[in-house]
N, C-alpha and C positions, 0 to 999 in steps of 0.2 A: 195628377199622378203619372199622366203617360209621357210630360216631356219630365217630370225629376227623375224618371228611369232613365230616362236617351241622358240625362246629366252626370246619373251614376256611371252609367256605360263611358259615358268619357272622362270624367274622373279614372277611373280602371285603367282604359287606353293609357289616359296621361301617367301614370304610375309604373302601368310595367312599359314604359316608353314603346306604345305602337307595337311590342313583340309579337302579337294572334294578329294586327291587324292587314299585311296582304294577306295571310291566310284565311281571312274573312274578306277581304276584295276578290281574292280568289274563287273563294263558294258565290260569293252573290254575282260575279261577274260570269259566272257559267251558265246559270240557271238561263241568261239572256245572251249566252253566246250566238252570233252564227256557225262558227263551228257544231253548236251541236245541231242548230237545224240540219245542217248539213249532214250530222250524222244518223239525222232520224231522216232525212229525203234517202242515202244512201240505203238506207234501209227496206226503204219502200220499193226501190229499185231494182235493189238485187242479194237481199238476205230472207225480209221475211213481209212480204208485200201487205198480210192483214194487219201485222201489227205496227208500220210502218203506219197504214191508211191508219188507224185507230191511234196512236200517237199526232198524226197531224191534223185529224179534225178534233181530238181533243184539245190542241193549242189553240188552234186557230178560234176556235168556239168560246172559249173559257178568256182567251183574250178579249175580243170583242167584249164579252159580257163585263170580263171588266175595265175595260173603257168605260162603257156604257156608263158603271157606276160611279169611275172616277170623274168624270165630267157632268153627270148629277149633280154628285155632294157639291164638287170644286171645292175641297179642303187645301188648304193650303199647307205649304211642308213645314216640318218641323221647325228651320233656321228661319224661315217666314215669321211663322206665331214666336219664337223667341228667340231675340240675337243671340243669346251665353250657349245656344248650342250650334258647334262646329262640326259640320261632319269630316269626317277621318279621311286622309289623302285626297286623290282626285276623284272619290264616288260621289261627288255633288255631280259632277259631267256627266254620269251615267244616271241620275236621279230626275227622267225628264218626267213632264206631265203634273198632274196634281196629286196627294201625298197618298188618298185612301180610296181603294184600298190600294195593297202595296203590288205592285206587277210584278216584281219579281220572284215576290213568294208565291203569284199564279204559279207565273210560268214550274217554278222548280213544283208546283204540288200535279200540275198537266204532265209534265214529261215523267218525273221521279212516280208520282201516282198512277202514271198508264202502266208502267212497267211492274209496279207493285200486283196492280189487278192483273196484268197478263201471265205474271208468273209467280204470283204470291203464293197460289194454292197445292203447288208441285211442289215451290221453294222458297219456304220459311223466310230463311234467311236473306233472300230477294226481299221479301216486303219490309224486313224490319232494317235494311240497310237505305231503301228507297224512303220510309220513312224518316228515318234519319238523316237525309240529304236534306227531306223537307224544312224538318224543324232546323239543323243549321242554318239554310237560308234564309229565313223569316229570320232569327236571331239575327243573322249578318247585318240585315238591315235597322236592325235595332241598333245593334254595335256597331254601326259605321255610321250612325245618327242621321239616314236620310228619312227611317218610318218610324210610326210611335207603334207599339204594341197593340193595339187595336186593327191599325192598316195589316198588317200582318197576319191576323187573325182572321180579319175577315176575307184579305186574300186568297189565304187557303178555304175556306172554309165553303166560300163561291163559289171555286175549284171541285172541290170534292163533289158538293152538289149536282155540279155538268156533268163530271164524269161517271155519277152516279146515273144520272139521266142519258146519255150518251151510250154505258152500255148496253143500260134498257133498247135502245133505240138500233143500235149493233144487233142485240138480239132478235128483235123485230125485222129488220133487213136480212136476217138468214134465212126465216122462216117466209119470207114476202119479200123477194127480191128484186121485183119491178116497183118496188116504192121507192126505190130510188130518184125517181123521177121528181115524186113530191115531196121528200126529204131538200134536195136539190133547191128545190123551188124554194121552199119556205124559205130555208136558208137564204137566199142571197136576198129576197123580200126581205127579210130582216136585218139583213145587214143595209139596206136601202134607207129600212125605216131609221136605221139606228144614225147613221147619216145626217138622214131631214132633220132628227133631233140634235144633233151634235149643234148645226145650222143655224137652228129659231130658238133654242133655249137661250134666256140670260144668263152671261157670267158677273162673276165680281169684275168691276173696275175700281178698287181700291189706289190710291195715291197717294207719294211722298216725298216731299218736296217737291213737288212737280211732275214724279215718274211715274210712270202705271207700276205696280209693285208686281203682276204679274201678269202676263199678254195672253190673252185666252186662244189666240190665233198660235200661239208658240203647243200652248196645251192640247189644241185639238188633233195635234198631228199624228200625235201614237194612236187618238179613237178612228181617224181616218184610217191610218197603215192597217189597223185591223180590221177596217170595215174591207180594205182591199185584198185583204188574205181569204175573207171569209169569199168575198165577189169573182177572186181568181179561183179558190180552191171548189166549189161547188162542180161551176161549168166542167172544168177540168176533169174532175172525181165522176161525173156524171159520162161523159161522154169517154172515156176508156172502159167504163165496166159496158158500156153497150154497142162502142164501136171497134173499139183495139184493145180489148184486153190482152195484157201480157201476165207473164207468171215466174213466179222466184221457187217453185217447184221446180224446175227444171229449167236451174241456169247453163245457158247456152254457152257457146266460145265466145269473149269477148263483151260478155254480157257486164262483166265488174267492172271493166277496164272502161266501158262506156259512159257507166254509171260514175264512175270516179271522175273523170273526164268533164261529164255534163254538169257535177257541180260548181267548175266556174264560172259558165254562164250565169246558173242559179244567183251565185254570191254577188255577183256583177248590176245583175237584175236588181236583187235587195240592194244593194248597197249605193251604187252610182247615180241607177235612173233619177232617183228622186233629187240628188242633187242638183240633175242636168235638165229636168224640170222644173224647178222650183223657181226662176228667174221669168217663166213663160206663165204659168200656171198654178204658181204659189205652193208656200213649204205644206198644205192639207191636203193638195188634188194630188201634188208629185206623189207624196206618199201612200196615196191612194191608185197611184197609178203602178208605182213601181211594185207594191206590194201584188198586188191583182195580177200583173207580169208575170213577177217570178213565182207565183201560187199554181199559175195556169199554165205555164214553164213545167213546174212540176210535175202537177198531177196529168196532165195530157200529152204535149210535147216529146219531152223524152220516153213515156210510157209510149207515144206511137211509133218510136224510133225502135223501141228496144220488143214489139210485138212485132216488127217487120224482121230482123234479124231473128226471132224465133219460126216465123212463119217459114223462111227463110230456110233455116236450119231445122226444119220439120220437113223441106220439099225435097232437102238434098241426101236426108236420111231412109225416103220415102226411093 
């Protein structure tokens, strides 16, 4: 049932000639923009710093977790299990990793769903437009035949559950704010464990004509990048709220222009390092490394940049 839908879906494609389809490259390719990381770090920087934090360790959490799951199952994608389905333009190049569940529908249900809780309860129409972001994306992927209707489902669905639990856990840190410490901790132990696992689990090695049909070294590298978001974003998050905290209550001069500024390190970080590692250290640890960079880049670095320019402008008003 779940590939004769991705069949209809391209039937459709093939009929109204590719008409919705960049407009559906378009939705799925946002959900996993850097651009938007970048506009939820700028966020955290210098508009609205809890929701910013709440925003990125919801990604970063919900990612990991599904990795974690994607590297489990090791389902293989759609064009895998059956040659007659084509995915639509160049979104096979964006379709990395194994098929289920779907990361992109995480990602869009972590960002679109933090926003929906942040300001669902003031503004209606907030949540019923974030939800709708959701559900396009997950169809996107359907409709551009990289996931089956299950992957999708259960994407979001992982999603929702973390951030359900997440804000529980948000709630708990207001009320007990030196747990931080042991919040901190578990997390990056888990991200450690999830690692060992990625490591010593068996994959498929299926073969055809001769070829590995699919390189489990190629697949593990998006569970790495996330194990490195979770490893940089911890340290980081942990050591501004108890040695430099800075504040988006009272942006400073030059506090925006810093924060805009600092994100092309950021992009740099995510995007090159791993490249420029992966020849020394291979395409799992680069990604592990660059991501952990630029998480710990974020949450600390510029945060200590941008408390010294407050302190700063707190001495000279003084």
């Amino acid at each position: 049932m779940d590939l004769a839908y991705l069949l209809w879906l391209q039937q459709l494609r093939e009929a109204t000639g590719n008409l919705f389809t960049p407009l559906m490259e378009g939705i799925s390719a946002l959900a996993a923009s850097p651009i938007l990381i970048g506009a939820v770090v700028f966020v955290y920087w210098a508009v609205n710093k809890k929701l910013g934090s709440f925003l990125m360790l919801n990604y970063t959490g919900s990612t990991l977790l599904n990795q974690t799951v994607k590297l489990g199952i090791c389902a293989y994608r759609p064009w895998i299990r059956d040659s007659r389905i084509v995915p639509a333009g160049d979104s096979i190049t964006s379709a990395t990793g194994y098929s289920f569940p779907s990361g992109h529908s995480q990602s869009a249900a972590a960002y679109y769903g933090s926003l929906a809780l942040w300001f669902g309860k003031k503004h209606r129409w907030v949540a019923w437009l974030m939800g709708a972001m959701i559900l396009l994306t997950g169809f996107s992927r359907n409709y551009l035949g990289v996931h089956t209707p299950q992957d999708v489902v259960v994407g979001i669905g992982l999603c929702f559950v973390y951030l359900a639990l997440n804000a529980r856990l948000m709630a708990w840190l207001e009320r007990n704010p030196r747990g931080d410490a042991l919040v901190a901790a578990v997390g990056c132990l888990l991200a450690a464990g999830c690692v060992t696992f990625f490591l010593l689990k068996s994959y498929p090695m299926d073969y055809v004509n001769g070829a590995l049909l699919v390189d489990p070294e190629e697949m593990m590298e998006d569970g790495f990048a996330a194990a490195g978001m979770v490893l940089g974003f911890f340290p980081g998050w942990l050591l501004e709220r108890r040695f430099f905290p800075f504040s988006t209550d009272r942006i400073v001069r030059g506090q925006r222009l810093v924060s805009l500024l600092g994100l092309i390190p950021l992009l740099l970080l995510y995007k090159l390092v791993p490249d420029l590692l992966a020849g020394a250290v291979g395409g799992c640890w680069a990604e592990l490394i660059g991501c952990a960079a630029a998480a710990f880049y974020a949450m600390a670095l510029v945060p200590l940049l941008l408390h010294r320019m407050q302190r700063r402008a707190e001495m000279k008003n003084n």
